[in-house]
C-alpha positions in Angstrom: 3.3 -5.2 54.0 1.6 -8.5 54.5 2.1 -10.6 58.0 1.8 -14.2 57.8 0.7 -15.7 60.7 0.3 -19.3 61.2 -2.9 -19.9 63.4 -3.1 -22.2 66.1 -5.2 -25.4 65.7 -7.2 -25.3 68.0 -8.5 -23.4 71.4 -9.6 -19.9 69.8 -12.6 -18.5 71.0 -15.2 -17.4 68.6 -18.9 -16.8 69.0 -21.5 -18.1 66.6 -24.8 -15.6 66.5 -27.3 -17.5 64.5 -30.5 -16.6 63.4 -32.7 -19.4 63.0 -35.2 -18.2 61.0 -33.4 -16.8 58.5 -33.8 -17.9 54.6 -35.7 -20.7 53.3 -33.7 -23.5 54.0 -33.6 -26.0 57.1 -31.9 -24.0 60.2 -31.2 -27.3 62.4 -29.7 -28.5 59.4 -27.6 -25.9 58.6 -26.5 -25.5 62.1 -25.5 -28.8 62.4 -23.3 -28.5 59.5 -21.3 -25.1 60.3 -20.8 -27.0 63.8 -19.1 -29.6 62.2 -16.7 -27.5 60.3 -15.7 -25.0 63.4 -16.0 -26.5 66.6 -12.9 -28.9 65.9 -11.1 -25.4 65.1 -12.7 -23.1 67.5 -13.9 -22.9 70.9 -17.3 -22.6 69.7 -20.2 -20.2 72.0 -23.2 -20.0 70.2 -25.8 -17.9 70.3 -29.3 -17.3 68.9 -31.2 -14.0 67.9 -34.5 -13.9 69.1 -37.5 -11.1 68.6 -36.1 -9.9 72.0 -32.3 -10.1 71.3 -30.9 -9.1 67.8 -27.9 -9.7 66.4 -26.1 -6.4 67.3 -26.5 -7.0 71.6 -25.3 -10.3 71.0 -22.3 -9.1 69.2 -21.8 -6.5 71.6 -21.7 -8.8 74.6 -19.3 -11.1 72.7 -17.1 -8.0 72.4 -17.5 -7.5 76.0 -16.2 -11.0 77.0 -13.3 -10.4 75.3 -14.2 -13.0 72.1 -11.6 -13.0 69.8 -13.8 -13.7 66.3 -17.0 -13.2 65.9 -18.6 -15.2 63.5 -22.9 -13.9 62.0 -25.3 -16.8 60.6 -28.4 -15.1 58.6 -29.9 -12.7 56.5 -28.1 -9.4 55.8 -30.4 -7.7 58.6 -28.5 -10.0 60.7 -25.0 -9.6 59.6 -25.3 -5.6 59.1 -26.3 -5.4 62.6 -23.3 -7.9 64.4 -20.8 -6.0 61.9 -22.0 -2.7 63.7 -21.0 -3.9 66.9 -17.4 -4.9 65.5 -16.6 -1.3 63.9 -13.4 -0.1 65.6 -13.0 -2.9 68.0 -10.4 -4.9 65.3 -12.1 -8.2 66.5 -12.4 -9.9 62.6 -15.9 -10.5 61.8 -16.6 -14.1 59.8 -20.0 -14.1 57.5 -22.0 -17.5 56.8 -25.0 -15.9 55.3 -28.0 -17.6 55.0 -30.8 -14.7 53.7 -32.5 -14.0 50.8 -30.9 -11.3 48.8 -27.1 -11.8 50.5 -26.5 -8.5 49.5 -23.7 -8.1 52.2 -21.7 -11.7 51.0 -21.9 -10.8 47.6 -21.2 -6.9 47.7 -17.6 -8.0 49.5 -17.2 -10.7 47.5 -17.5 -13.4 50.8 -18.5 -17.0 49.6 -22.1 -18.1 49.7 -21.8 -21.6 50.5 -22.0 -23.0 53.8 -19.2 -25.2 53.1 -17.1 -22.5 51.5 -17.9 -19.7 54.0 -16.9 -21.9 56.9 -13.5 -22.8 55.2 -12.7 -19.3 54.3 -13.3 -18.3 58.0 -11.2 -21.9 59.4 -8.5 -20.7 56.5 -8.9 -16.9 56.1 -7.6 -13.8 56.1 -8.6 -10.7 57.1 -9.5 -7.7 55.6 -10.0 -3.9 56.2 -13.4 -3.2 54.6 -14.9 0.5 54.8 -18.3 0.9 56.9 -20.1 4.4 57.4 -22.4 6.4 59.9 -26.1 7.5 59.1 -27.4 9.7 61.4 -25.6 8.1 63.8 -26.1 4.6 63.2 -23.7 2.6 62.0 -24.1 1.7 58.1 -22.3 -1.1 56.5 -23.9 -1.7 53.0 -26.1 1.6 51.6 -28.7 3.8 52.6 -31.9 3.9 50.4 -34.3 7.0 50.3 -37.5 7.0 48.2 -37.9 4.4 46.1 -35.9 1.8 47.3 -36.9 2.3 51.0 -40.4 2.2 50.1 -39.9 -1.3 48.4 -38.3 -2.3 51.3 -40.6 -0.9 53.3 -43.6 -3.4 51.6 -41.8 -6.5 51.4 -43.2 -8.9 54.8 -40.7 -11.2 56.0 -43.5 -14.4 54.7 -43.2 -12.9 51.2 -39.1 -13.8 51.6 -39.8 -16.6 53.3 -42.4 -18.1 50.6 -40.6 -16.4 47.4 -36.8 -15.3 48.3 -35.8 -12.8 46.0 -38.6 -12.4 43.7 -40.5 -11.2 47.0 -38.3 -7.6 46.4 -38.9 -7.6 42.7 -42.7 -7.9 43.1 -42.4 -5.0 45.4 -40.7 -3.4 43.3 -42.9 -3.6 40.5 -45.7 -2.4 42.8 -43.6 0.2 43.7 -43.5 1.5 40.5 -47.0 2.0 40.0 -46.9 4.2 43.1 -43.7 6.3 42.6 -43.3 9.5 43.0 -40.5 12.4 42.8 -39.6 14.9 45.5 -37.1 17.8 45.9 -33.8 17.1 47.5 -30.9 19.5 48.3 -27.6 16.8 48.4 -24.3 18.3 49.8 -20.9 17.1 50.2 -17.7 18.9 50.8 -17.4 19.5 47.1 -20.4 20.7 45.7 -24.5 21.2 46.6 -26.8 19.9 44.5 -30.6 20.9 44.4 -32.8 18.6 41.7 -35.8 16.8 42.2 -35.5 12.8 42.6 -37.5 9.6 42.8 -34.3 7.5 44.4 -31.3 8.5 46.0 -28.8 5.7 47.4 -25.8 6.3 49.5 -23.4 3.1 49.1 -20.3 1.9 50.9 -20.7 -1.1 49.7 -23.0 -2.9 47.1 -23.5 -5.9 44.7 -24.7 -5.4 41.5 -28.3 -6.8 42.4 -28.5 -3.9 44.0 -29.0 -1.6 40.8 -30.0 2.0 42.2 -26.5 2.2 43.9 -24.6 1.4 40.8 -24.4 5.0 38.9 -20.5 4.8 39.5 -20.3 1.6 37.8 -18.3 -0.3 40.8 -19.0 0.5 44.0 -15.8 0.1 46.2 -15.7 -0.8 49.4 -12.5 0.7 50.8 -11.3 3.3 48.9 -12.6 5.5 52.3 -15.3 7.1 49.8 -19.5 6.8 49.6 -20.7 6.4 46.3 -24.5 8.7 45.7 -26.2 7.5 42.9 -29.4 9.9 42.2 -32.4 8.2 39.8 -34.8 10.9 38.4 -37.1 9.2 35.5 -39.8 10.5 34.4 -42.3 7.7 34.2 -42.2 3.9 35.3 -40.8 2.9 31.7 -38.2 5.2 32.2 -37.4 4.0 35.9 -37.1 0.1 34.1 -35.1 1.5 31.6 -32.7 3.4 34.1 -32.4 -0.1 36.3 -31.6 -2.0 33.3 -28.8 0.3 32.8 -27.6 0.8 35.9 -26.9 -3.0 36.3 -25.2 -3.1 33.1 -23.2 -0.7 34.3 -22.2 -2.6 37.6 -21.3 -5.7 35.3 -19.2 -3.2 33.1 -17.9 -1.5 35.9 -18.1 1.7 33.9 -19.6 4.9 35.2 -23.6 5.7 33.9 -24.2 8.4 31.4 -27.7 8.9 31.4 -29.3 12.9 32.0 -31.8 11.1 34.6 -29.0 9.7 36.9 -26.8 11.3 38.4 -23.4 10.1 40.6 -20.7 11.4 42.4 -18.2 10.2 45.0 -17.7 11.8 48.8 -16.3 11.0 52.1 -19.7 12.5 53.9 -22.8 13.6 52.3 -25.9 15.7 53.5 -29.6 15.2 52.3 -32.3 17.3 52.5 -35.6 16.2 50.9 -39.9 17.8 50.9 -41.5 15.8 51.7 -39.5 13.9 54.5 -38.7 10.7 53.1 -38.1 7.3 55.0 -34.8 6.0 55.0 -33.7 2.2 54.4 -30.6 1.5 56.2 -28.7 -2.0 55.3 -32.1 -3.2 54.8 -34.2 -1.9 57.3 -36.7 1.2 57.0 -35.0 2.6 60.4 -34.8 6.4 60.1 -36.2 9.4 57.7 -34.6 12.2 56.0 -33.2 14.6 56.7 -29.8 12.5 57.0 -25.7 12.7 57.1 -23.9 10.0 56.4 -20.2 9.8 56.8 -17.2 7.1 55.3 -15.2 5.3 58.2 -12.0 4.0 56.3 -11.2 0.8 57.8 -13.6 0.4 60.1 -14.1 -3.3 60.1 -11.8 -6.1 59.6 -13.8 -9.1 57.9 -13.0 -12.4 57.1 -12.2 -13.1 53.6 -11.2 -16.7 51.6 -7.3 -17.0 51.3 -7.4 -16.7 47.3 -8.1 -13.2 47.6 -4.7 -13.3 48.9 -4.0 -13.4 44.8 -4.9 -10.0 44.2 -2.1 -8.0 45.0 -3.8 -4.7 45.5 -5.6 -5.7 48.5 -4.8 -5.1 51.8 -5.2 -8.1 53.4 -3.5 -9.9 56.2 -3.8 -13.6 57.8 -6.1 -14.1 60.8 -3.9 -13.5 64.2 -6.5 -13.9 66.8 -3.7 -14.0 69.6 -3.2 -10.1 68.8 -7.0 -9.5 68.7 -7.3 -2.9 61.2 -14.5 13.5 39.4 -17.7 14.7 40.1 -20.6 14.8 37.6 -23.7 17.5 38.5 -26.6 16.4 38.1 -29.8 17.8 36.0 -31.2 20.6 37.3 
């Protein structure tokens, strides 16, 4: 059932972690604007990431003083990592993103305007979004092993800075040139899998941009599952090929039926690979196979516009800050 809770004007505490060097834009700018838009709401403390202090120890401090929103300006390195500090703690999480790829605004749907964001969170509602554990870390978006992690892996922060987006394509295309399968043993409680592999991706949450995570055709973001999308081509032609697909099926939001991908769905999942692979987690090459990663339903209440409010299916509930929620093998 959904509580409607009307939200005092003024007086709530919320912290502000900003990165300033995220994107391409003008920080001080950008700052100046989000200021304008929350501090006649909230009782604004901000704070900025620095090479020394990420995102995730700021968030966890603000959790520690008893904040009751905490709000993440940047890239999706940035947001992943304040979002880890929020799992379980039902303090609602607002996202301004500001990055290059805003993989984690646009896989949950969260506006990507400055303007917009900071009105969803001022008007917003809350959500109950899935998040996940790899190895032990917290995971909000996907895991990437082989491929992806290696692209990843190449792309320097001034090739985002000077060429946004592109900067992952070109690495991607470099990528290919390079790419190479390895054996992998996948397990989950319903099935193990052994096949050889050139990409695996382990998604809780993903947009379509993000096309080796898409072998489901919708990847769903609290239905308490992972979705495992396994890419096996056989040369770089095939691997465009595959991609192409696998982003039409995202838009179609129809499973993939191609003999060099492979998908199923699973609340936990086990990889094995030889060689060891490196791992990308939310973005960041931060851990190598072997891995297990595990589906926390609910984990993190986030901030979502009001007109999502229209789709009755979701479970979503207005911001109360004074009380601060078929399997397919693969080929062998």
């Amino acid at each position: 059932m959904r509580e409607s809770v009307t939200p005092e004007p003024c007086g709530r505490s919320a912290c502000l972690i900003y990165n300033p060097v995220a994107g391409q834009g003008d920080a001080e700018a950008d700052l100046r604007l989000i200021r304008s838009f929350l501090e006649p709401v909230f009782d604004l403390d901000i704070r900025f990431t620095t090479p020394e202090v990420g995102a995730n120890a700021l968030a966890c401090a603000a959790v520690e003083r008893g904040t009751q929103l905490v709000i993440a300006s940047g890239g999706d390195g940035t947001l992943s990592a304040a979002a880890e500090a929020l799992v379980g703690t039902g303090i609602p999480f607002g996202v301004i993103s500001r990055g290059t790829a805003n993989a984690f605004a646009n896989a949950l749907g969260l506006p990507l305007t400055l303007e917009l964001a900071c009105e969803a969170i001022i008007d917003g509602a809350t959500r109950a979004v899935d998040v996940a554990t790899c190895n032990g870390l917290p995971m909000v978006l996907l895991a990437g092993i082989g491929f992806e992690a290696e692209a990843v892996a190449r792309t320097s922060r001034e090739a985002k800075n000077w060429f946004g987006t592109l900067a992952y394509v070109w690495s991607g295309l470099q990528q290919l040139a390079e790419m190479q399968s390895f054996w992998v043993a996948i397990e989950t409680p319903d099935l193990h899998i052994q096949t050889t592999a050139t990409a695996i991706t382990i998604a809780n949450a993903a947009p379509p941009t993000s096309v080796l995570a898409q072998g489901c055709g919708a990847c769903v973001f609290d239905d308490g599952l992972l979705d495992i999308t396994v890419v096996a081509p056989n040369s770089a032609m095939e691997a465009l090929a595959a991609a192409f697909d696998l982003f039409s099926s995202a838009v179609r939001a129809a499973a993939l039926d191609r003999p060099d991908v492979g998908h199923l769905l699973a609340p936990w999942v086990r990889v094995v690979t030889d060689p060891p692979q490196v791992v990308a987690i939310d973005g960041e090459v931060v851990a190598r196979t072997p891995l297990e990663v595990v589906c926390v339903p609910g984990g993190l209440r986030v901030i979502v516009p009001v007109d999502d409010l229209l789709e009755p299916h979701l479970a979503v509930e207005y911001l109360d800050l004074e009380s601060a929620a078929e399997v397919e093998p693969l080929a062998e």
